[in-house]
Every structure is written in C-alpha cells, then in structure tokens.
C-alpha positions in Angstrom: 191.4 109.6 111.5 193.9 111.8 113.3 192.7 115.4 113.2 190.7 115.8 115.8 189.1 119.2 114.1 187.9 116.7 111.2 186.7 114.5 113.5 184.7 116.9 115.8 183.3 118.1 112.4 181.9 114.9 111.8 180.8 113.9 114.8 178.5 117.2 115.3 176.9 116.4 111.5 176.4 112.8 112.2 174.6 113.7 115.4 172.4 116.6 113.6 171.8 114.2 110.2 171.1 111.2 112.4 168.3 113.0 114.6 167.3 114.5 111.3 166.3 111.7 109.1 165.4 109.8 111.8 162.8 112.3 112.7 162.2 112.7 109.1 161.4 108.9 108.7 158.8 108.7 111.6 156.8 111.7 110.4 156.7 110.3 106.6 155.6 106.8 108.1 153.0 108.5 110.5 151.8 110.7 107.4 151.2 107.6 106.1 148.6 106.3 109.0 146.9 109.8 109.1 146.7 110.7 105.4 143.0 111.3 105.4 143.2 113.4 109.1 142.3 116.9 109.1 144.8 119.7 108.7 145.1 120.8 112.7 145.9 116.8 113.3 149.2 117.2 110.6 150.0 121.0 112.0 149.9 119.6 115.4 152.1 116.4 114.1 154.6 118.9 112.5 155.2 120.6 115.6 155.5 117.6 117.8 158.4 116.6 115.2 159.8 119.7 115.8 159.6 119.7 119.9 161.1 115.8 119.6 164.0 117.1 117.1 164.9 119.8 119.3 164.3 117.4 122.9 166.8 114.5 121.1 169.1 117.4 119.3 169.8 119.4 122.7 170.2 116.4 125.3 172.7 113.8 123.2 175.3 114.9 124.7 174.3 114.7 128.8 171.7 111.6 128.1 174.9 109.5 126.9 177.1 111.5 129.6 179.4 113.7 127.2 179.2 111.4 124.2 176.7 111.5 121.9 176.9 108.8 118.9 178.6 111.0 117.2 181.1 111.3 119.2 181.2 107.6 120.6 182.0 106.8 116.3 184.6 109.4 116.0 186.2 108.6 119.5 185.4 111.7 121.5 184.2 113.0 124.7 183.2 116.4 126.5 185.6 117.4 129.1 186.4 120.3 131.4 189.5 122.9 129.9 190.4 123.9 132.8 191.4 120.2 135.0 191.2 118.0 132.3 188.4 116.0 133.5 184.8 114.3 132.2 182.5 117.5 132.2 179.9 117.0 134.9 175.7 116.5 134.1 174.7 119.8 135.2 177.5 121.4 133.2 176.2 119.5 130.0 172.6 120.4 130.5 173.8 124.0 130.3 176.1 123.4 127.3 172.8 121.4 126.0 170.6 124.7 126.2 173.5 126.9 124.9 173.8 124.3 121.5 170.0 124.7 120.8 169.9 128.0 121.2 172.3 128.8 118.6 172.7 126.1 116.6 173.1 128.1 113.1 175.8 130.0 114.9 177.2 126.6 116.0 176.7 125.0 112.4 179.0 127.9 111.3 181.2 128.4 114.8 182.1 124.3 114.2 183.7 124.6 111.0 185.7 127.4 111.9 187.0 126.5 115.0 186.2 123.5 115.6 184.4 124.2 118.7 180.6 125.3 120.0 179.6 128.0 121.7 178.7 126.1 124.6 182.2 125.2 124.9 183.7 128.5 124.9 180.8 129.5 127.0 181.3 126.7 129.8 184.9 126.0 129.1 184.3 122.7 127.9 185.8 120.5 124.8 185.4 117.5 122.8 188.6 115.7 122.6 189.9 111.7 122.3 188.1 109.6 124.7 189.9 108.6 127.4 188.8 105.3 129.6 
C-alpha cells in the first residue's frame, strides 16, 4: 500500500477497533461470570471497561515507542517534523493525552488530513518506518 494518508487511516481505526472489541469481548465474557451480581457490581464493571479502554487507547503509541500495532501492520512510526528523527517518550505521553482528549475531533481531523491533533500540536508525524 503506497499512500501513506490511506495507510495512516487504517492504522489509527485498526488501533481504535482493536482496543474496542477487545474490550468489548472481556466485558461480555466477565458479564458472563457475574450475571446474577447486583447492579452497582455491573455499573462499577462498565466503568472499569471504560478507564481500561481509554488507559490502552491513550498509551499505544509511547508503550510500543511510536508504533502502535497499528502502525507496526501498516509500516509506520511517530517522528519529530522538525529533525526528522523517532519522537522522544515524553513527547508521546503528551501526544498520548492530546489523542484522548479529542479523539472525536481526531476521528474526524484523520480523515481529512491525515494527521491528529497531537501532531500538529507537538509537531510530530506518522510516516514509513525507518530501521
């Protein structure tokens, strides 16, 4: 696949769909175990699914250092605009914060441009990985 807007697409969907359904899958599996639990027990499971959707959403990119699976499948890593280089930690922990924050702006943002906020934000961006 050569266009790398395509492919930046993707990767951010795969990443979002992946976390997702995975998340999706434990709490149908654990609804299973807890069927006959009160109603505070399955409130306080929903929201623990939320908090672990948004923990894995908002670090994939800095806990696989600037590729996410995503963008390890589609070839891609996070790196600075301005030398060209591998984006540091503390750079994508900010950029991690910035995605959660706005993520329907970014679900939007993506397909337009191809890029987050984060990464007109820190001046950052997701191109072919480079060894």
């Amino acid at each position: 696949m050569k266009n790398l807007k395509l492919r930046k697409i993707l990767a951010y969907y795969f990443d979002f769909l992946l976390i997702f359904y995975s998340i999706v899958f434990l709490g149908k599996l654990l609804e299973i175990f807890i069927i006959h639990s009160s109603t505070f027990f399955k409130e306080f499971l929903s929201i623990v699914m939320f908090i672990l959707v948004y923990y894995l959403f908002s670090r994939r990119d800095y806990i696989m250092k600037g590729r996410s699976l995503g963008k390890r499948i589609f070839k891609l890593a996070i790196y600075n605009e301005s030398d060209g280089g591998r984006t540091d930690i503390k750079t994508l922990i900010k950029r991690s914060r910035i995605e959660v924050l706005f993520f329907a702006y970014d679900f939007i943002l993506i397909l337009v441009s191809g890029k987050e906020l984060a990464d007109y934000i820190y001046k950052t961006e997701a191109r072919n990985y480079q060894k």
